[in-house]
C-alpha positions as CSV (number, residue, x, y, z in Angstrom):
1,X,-11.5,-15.7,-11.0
2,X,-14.3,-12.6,-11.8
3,X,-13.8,-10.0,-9.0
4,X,-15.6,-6.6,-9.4
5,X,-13.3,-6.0,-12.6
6,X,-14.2,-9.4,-14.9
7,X,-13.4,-9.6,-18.5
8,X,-13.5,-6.5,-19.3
9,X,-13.0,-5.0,-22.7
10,X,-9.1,-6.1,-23.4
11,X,-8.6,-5.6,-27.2
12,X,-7.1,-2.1,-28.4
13,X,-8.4,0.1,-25.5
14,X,-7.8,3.7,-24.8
15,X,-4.6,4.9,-22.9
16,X,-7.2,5.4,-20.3
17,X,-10.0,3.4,-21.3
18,X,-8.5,0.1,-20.0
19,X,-8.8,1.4,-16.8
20,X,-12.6,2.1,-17.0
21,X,-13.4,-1.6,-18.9
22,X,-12.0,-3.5,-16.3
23,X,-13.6,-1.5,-13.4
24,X,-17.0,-2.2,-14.7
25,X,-16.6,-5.5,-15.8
26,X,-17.6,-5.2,-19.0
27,X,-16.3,-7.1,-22.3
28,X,-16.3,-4.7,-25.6
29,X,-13.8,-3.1,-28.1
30,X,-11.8,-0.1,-28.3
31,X,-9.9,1.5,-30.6
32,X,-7.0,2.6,-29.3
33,X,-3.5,2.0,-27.6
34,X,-3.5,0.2,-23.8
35,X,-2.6,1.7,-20.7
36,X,-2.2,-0.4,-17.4
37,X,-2.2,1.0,-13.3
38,X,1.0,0.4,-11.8
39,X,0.0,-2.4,-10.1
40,X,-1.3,-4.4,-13.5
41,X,2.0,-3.4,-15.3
42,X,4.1,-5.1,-12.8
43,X,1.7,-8.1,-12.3
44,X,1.6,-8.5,-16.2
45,X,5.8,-8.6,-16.5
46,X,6.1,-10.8,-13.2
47,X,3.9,-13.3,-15.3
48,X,0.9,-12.7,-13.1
49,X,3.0,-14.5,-10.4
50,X,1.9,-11.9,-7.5
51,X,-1.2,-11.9,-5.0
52,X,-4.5,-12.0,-6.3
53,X,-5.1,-9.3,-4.4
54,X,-2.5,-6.7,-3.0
55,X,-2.7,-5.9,0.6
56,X,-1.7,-2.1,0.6
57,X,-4.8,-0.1,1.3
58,X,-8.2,-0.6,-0.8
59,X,-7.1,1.1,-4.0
60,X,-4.8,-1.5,-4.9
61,X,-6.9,-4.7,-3.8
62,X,-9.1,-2.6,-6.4
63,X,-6.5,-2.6,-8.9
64,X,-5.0,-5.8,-8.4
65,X,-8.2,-7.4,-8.7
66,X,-8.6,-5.5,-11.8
67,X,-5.1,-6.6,-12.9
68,X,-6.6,-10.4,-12.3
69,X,-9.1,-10.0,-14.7
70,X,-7.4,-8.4,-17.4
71,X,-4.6,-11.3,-17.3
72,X,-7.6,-13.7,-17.4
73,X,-9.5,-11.8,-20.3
74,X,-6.6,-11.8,-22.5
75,X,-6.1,-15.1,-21.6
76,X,-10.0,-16.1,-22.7
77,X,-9.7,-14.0,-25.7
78,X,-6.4,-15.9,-27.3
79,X,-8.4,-18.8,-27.1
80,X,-11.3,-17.6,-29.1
81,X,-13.9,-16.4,-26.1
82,X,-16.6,-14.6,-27.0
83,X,-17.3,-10.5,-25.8
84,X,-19.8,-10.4,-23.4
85,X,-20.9,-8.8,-20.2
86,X,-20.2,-11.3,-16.8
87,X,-20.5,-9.5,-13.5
88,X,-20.2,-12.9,-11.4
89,X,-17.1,-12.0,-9.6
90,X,-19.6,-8.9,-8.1
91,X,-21.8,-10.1,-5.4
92,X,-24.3,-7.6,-6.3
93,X,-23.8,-8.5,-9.8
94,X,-24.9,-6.4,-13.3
95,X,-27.0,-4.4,-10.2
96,X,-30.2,-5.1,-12.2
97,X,-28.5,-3.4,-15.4
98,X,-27.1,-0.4,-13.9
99,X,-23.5,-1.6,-14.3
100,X,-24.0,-1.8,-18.1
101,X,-26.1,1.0,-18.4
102,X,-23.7,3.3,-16.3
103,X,-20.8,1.9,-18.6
104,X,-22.0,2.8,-21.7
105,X,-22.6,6.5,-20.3
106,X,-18.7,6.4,-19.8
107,X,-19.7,6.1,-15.8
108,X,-18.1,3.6,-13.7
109,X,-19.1,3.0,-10.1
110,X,-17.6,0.3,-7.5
111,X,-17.6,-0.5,-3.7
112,X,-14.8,-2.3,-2.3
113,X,-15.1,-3.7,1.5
114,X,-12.2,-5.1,3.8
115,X,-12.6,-6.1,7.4
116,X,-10.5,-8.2,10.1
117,X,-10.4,-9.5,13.5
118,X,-6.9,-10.2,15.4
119,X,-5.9,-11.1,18.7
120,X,-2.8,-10.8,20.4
121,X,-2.2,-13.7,22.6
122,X,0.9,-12.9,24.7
123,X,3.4,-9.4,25.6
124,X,2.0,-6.3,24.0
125,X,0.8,-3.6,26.5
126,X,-2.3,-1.5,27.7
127,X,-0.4,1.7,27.0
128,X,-1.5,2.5,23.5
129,X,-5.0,3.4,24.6
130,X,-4.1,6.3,26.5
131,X,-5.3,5.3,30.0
132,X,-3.1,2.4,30.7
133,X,-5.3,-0.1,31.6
134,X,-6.3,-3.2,31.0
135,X,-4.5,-6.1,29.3
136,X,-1.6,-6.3,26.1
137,X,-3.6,-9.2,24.9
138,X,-7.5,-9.1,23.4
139,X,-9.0,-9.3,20.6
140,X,-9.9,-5.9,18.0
141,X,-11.7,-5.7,15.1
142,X,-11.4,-2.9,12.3
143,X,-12.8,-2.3,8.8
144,X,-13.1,-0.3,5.9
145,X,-15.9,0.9,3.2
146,X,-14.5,2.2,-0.1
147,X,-16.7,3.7,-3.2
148,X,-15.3,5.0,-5.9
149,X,-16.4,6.4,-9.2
150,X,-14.7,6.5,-12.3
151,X,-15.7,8.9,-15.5
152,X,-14.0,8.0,-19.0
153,X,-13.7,11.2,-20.3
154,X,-14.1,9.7,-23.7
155,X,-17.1,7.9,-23.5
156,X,-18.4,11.1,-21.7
157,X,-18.2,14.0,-23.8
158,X,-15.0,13.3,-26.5
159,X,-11.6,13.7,-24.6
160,X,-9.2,10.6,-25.9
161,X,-7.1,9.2,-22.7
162,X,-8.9,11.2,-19.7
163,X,-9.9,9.8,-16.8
164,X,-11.5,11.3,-13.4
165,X,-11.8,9.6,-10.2
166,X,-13.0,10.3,-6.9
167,X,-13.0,7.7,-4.0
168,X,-13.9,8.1,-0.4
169,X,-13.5,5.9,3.1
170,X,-15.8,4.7,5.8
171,X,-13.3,3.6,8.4
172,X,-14.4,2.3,11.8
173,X,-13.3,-0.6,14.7
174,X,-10.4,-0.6,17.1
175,X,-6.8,-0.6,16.1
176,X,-4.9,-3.5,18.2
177,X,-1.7,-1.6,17.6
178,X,-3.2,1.3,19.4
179,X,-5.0,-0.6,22.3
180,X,-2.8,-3.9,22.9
181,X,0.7,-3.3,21.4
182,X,3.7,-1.2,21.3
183,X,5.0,-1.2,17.6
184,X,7.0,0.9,15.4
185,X,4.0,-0.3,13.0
186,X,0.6,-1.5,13.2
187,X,-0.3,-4.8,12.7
188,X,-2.0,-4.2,9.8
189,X,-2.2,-1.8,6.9
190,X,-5.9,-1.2,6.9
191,X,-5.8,-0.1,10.7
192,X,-7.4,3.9,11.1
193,X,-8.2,6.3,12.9
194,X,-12.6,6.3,12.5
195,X,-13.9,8.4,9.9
196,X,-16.0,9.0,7.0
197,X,-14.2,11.3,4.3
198,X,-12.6,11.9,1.2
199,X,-9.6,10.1,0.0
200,X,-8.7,10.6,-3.9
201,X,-9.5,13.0,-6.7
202,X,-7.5,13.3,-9.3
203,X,-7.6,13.2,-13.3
204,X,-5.2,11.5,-15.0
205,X,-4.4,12.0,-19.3
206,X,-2.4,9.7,-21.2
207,X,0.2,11.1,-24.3
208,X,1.9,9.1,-27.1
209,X,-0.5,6.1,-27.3
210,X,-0.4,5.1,-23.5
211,X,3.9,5.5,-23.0
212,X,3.2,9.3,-21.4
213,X,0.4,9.3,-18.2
214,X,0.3,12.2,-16.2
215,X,-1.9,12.2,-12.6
216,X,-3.0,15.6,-11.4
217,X,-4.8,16.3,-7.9
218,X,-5.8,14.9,-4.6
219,X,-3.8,11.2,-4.7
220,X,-1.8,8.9,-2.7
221,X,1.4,7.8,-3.6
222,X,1.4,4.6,-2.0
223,X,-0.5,2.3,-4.5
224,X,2.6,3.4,-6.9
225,X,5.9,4.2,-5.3
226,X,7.8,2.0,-3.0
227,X,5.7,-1.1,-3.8
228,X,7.2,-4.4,-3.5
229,X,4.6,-6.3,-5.3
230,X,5.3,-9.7,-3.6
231,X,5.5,-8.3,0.0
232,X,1.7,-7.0,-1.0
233,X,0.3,-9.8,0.2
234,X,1.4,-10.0,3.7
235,X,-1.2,-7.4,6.2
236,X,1.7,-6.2,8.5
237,X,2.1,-1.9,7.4
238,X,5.5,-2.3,6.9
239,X,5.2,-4.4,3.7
240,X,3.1,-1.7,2.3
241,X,4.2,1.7,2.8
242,X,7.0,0.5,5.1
243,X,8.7,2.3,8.3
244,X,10.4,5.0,7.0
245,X,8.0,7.2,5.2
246,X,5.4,5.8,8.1
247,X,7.0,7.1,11.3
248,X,9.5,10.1,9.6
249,X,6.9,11.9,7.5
250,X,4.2,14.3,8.7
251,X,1.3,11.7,9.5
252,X,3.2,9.1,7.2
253,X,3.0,11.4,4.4
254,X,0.6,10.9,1.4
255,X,-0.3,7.6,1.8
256,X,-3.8,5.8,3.1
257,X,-6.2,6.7,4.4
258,X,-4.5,10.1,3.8
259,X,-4.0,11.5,0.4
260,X,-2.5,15.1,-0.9
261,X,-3.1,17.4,-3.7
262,X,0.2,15.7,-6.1
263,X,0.8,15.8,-9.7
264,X,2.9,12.2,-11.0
265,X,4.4,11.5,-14.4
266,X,5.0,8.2,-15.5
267,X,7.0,7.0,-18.8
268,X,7.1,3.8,-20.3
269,X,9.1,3.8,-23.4
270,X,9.0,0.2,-23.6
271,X,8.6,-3.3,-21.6
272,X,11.9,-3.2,-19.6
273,X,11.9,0.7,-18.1
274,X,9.6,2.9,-16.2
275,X,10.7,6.9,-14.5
276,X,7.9,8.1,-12.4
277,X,8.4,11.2,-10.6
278,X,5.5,12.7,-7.7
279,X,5.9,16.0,-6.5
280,X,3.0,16.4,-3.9
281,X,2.2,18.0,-0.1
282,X,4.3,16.2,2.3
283,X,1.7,17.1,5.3
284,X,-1.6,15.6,4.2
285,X,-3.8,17.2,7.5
286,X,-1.4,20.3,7.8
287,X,-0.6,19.4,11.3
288,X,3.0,20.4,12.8
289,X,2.5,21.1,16.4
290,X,2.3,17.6,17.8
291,X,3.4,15.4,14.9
292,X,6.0,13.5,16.8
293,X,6.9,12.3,20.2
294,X,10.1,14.0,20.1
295,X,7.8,17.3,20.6
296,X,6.6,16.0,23.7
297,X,3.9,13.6,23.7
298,X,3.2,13.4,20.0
299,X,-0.5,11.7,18.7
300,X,-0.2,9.2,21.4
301,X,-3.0,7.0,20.8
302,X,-2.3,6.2,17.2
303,X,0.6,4.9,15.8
304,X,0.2,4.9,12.5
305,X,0.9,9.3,13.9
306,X,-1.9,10.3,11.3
307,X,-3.2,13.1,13.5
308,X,-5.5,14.9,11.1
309,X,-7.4,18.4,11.5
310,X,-9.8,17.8,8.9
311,X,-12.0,14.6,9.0
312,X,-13.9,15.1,6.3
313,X,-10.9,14.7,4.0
314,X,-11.2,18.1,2.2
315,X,-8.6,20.5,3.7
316,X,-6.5,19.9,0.2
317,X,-3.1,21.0,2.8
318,X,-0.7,22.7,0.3
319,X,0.7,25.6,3.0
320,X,3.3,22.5,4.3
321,X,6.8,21.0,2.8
322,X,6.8,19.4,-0.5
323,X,7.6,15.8,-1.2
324,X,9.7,15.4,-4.3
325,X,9.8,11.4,-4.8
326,X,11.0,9.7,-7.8
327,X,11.5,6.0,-9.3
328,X,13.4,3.9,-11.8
329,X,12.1,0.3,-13.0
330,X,14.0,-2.3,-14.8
331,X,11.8,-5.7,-15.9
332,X,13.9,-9.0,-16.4
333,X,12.6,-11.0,-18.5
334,X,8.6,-9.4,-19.2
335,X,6.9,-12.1,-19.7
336,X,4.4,-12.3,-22.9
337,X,0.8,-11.5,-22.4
338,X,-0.6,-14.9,-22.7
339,X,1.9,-17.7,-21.3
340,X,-0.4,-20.3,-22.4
341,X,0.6,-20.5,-25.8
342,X,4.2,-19.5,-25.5
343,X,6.7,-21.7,-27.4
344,X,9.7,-20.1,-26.5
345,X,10.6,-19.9,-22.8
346,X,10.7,-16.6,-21.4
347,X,13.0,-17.0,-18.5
348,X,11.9,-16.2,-14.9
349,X,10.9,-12.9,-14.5
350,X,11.8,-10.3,-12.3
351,X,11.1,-6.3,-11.2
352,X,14.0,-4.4,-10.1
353,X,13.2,-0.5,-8.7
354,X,15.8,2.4,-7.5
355,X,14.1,5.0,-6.0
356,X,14.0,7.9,-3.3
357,X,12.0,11.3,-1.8
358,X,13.1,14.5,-0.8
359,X,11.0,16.9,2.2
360,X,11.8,20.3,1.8
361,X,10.0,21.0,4.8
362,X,11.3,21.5,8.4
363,X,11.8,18.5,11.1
364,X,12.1,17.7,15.3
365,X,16.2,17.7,15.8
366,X,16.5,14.1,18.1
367,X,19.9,16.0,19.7
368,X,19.7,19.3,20.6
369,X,17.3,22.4,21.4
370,X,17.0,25.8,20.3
371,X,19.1,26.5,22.6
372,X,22.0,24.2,20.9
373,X,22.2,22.2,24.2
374,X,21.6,18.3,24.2
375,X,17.7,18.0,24.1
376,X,18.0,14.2,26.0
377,X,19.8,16.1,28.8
378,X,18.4,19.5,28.8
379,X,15.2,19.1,27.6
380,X,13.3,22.1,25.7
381,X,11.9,22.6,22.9
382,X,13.6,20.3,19.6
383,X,15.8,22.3,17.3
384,X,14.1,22.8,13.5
385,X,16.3,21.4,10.5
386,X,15.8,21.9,6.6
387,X,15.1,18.5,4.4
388,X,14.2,15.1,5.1
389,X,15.1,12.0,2.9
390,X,15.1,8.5,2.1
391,X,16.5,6.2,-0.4
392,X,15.5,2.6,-1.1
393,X,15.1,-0.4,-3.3
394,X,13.4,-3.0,-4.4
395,X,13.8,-6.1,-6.1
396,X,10.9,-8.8,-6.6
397,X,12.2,-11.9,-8.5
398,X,10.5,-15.4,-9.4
399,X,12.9,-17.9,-9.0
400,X,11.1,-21.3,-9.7
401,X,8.2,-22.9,-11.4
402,X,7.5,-26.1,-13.3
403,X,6.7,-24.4,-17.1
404,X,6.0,-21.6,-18.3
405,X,2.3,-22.0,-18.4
406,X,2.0,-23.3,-15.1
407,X,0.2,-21.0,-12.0
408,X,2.6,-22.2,-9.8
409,X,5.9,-20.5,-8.8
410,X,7.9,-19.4,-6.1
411,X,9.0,-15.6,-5.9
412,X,11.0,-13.6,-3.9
413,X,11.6,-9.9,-2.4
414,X,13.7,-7.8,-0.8
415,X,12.7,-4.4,-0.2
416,X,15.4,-1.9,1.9
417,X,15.3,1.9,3.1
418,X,17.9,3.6,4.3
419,X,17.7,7.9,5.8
420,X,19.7,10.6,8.1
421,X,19.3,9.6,12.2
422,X,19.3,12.7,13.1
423,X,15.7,14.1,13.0
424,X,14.1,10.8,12.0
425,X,12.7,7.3,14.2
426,X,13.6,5.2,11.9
427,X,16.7,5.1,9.8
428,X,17.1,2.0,8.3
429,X,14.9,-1.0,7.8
430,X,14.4,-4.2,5.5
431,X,11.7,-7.0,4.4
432,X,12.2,-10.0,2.5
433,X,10.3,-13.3,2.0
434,X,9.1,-16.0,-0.2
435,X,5.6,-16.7,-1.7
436,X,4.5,-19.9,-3.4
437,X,1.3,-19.3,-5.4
438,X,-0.9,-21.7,-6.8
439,X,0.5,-24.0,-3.6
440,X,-2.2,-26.7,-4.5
441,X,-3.6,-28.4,-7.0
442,X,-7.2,-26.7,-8.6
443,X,-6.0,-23.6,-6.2
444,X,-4.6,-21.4,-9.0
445,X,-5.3,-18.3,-7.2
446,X,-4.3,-19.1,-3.5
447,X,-0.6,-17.6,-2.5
448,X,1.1,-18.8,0.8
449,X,3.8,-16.3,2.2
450,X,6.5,-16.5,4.8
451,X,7.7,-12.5,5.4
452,X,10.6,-11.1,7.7
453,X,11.0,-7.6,8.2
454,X,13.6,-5.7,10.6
455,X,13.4,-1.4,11.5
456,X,16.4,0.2,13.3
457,X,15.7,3.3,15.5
458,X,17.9,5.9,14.5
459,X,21.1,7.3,15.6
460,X,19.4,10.5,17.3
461,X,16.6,8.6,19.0
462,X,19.2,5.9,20.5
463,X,21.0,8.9,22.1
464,X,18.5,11.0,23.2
465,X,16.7,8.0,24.9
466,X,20.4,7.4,26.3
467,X,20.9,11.0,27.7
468,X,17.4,11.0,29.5
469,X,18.0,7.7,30.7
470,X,15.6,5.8,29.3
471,X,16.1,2.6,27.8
472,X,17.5,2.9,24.5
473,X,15.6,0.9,21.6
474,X,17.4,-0.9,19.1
475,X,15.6,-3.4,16.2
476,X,11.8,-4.2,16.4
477,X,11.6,-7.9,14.4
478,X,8.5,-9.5,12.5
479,X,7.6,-12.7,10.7
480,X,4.5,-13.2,9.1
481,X,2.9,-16.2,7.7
482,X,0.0,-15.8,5.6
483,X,-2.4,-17.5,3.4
484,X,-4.5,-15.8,0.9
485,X,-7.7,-18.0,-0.5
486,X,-10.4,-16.9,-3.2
487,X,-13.4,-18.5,-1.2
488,X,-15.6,-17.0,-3.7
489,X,-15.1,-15.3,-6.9
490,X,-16.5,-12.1,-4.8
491,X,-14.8,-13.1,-1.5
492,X,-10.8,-13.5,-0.6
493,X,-10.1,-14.5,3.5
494,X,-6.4,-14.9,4.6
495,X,-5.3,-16.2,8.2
496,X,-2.8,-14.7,9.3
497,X,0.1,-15.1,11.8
498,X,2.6,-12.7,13.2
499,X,5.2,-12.7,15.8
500,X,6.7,-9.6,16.4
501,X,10.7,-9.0,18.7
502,X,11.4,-6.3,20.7
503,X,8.3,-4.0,20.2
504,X,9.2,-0.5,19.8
505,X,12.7,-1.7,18.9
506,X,13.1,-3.2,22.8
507,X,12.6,-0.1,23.9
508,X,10.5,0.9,27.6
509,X,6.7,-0.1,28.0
510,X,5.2,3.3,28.3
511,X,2.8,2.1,31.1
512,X,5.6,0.2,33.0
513,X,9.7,2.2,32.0
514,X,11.4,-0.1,34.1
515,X,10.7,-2.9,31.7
516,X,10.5,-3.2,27.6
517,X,7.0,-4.7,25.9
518,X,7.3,-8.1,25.4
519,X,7.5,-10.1,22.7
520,X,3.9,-10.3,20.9
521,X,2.1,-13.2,18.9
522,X,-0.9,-12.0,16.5
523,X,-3.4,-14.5,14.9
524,X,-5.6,-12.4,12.1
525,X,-8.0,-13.1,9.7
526,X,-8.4,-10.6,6.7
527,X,-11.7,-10.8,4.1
528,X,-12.3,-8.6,0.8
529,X,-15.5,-8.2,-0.5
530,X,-16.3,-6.7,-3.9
531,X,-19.5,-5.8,-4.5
């Protein structure tokens, strides 16, 4: 498998440098210590068990595909391969030489493109598009255009460990989950409001030969904290940046296609344990007036709620709440960088993560008003309280395969949240599931997946809904089966099913309260192209 990132230069990189080899795809030698994303240090100590491609937002199928080829090119070079430039995984290959000319400048330049078709063939409603008509069921189409360049500071102009990168989206389509359903989360991760604007910049420097990386400007926090890297393959939001941080932040909070000015630390002393720690803008866009429906009506027609004042992507909010979020990683059982020639079983592998946020900014009471009278009964205008949070972990764990050296294997996840019910949606939800990769035989990088996933309107909704006399919601359901299949080495599709339980928690059909939204069935299909 060659994706945009193929065998790129593996031996002895820069702290940074790594980084800037594999997005090129370019074979070579460096000099100095290795330093991995987030999502190619977990794939490296699960034993490069996960998805070929992670389905969080366009960044990490970047990464992860960049992860792929590292794990491939270490791989080729144990066994003797030569160094050389191969650009087949791009379909606009070497780009007439530009990709090696560019790379030996220090200049990296990609384009990374997703797009998918659903169709929901039963419940849903026709509220979500604002006029309430029309069917729950139909088809929608969305899609995504990513660049991004990449400048090793090194090969620049000097500076050991540096790296700058700026990205931007073109988003466009329908969102189902805003015309046909009635979910506490869309369908799918990649599903935006349209726009063309600015998503990352940031520079990052690495300290003490790759163990001390620090990430400094306009970033997401989603392609690194809360990340279950098994439930990365299913396309259902929640087994992303799942429901918590999605419905109780401002606009979901730092995460895509929304980003914030941050600064992140990570430290690696060794295989086994990771600390990161974020402190960034909890309120990408800045807005505050009609961030949720508690304030009376809230962003409506999106449910992903990421109202934004500022399409182009440069407001760079920092006049908003901060978001202090932190994480602890433990590895069982890293596996060793190349499994082929491993004497010695390793044992299965496994990721286990602790983690947590705190919003110091100001949040819609569910129970009472200004005027400390019940706001279900009273109505009014939602009291303000101090602090939001969230605590959650992780644990992704393979639990079977037939050697050591074999592509297959069977891993699990469970990933759970858990926050206050007072001034929140959501306040506690859980995935899990089980993904077989390598299911058949030549089929080394296919991964089939069977995901559940459960949220639980909070306390204060359930009451306020209950003192207006509405119905009251309780737990929205999902399953999702996916299958995830390299077609080409440029080119991953993956059919998709979902079947989602009490939309909205079972709570009323905004175009019909007498009744909930019934039950939906969603039939997708997902392709990633790198060029």
């Amino acid at each position: 498998m060659e994706f945009l990132f193929p065998r790129a230069a593996r031996h002895g990189c820069t702290p940074i440098l790594l980084l800037a080899c594999g997005l090129i795809g370019i074979t070579g030698t460096c000099a100095h210590a290795q330093v991995q994303t987030q999502i190619a240090q977990d794939r490296a100590r699960l034993g490069n068990s996960t998805p070929l491609i992670q389905q969080i937002d366009p960044a990490t199928v970047r990464d992860s595909e960049r992860a792929q080829a590292d794990a491939e090119e270490k791989a080729a070079s144990a066994k003797g391969g030569d160094d050389r430039l191969d650009t087949s995984g791009n379909l606009l290959g070497n780009m007439w030489g530009a990709r090696s000319w560019l790379y030996r400048h220090g200049i990296i330049f990609d384009i990374q493109e997703v797009d998918e078709v659903w169709g929901n063939g039963t419940g849903g409603t026709p509220s979500t598009n604002g006029d309430g008509q029309g069917s729950g069921t139909g088809p929608a189409y969305d899609g995504v255009t990513m660049p991004t360049l990449t400048i090793d500071t090194e090969k620049l102009f000097g500076l050991e460990g540096g790296l700058f990168n700026v990205s931007a989206l073109q988003t466009r389509g329908r969102s189902i989950s805003q015309d046909h359903l009635n979910n506490f989360n869309p369908i799918s991760g990649f599903e935006a409001d349209r726009s063309t604007r600015l998503f990352e910049l940031w520079y990052q420097q690495s300290f003490l030969r790759g163990k001390l990386d620090v990430k400094i400007g306009q970033q997401d926090l989603d392609t690194e904290f809360l990340v279950s890297d098994y439930a990365s393959l299913y396309l259902n939001a929640n087994f992303g940046w799942p429901m918590g941080p999605s419905l109780n932040l401002y606009s979901g909070g730092p995460s895509w296609p929304l980003s914030s000015p941050a600064i992140r630390v990570r430290y690696r002393p060794g295989q086994k344990f990771t600390f990161m720690f974020a402190a960034a803008d909890d309120n990408p866009p800045g807005n505050r007036s009609n961030a949720f429906d508690i304030q009376g009506g809230g962003n409506t027609a999106d449910p992903t709620n990421q109202t934004t004042n500022d399409a182009s992507g440069t407001h760079f909010n920092m006049g908003t709440g901060a978001l202090l979020m932190t994480e602890l990683q433990y590895a069982l059982n890293p596996q060793p960088a190349d499994m082929s020639s491993t004497t010695k079983n390793p044992g299965l592998p496994g990721v286990y993560k602790l983690g947590g946020y705190y919003d110091t900014a100001r949040f819609p009471d569910y129970r009472y008003n200004t005027q400390g009278q019940s706001l279900g009964g009273a109505g009014g205008v939602p009291r303000w309280d101090r602090g939001n949070w969230l605590v959650y972990g992780i644990i992704d764990q393979m639990v079977w395969r037939p050697s050591p050296a074999s592509p297959r294997s069977l891993g699990v996840f469970v990933r759970a949240t858990g926050n206050g019910g007072d001034r929140n949606m959501i306040s506690f939800a859980i995935d899990a599931g089980l993904n077989l990769k390598a299911p058949f035989r030549g089929r080394d990088n296919d991964t089939i997946g069977l995901g559940w996933g459960i949220g639980r309107a909070s306390s204060g909704l359930r009451a306020y809904d209950r003192t207006r006399g509405a119905r009251v919601p309780g737990n929205e359901n999902h399953l999702e089966l996916t299958y995830q299949t390299q077609v080409t080495p440029w080119l991953v599709m993956q059919p998709d099913f979902q079947y989602v339980w009490h939309p909205a928690g079972g709570g009323a059909d905004p175009s019909f309260p007498h009744r909930r939204t019934g039950d939906e069935a969603i039939f997708g299909l997902h392709g990633s192209i790198t060029f």
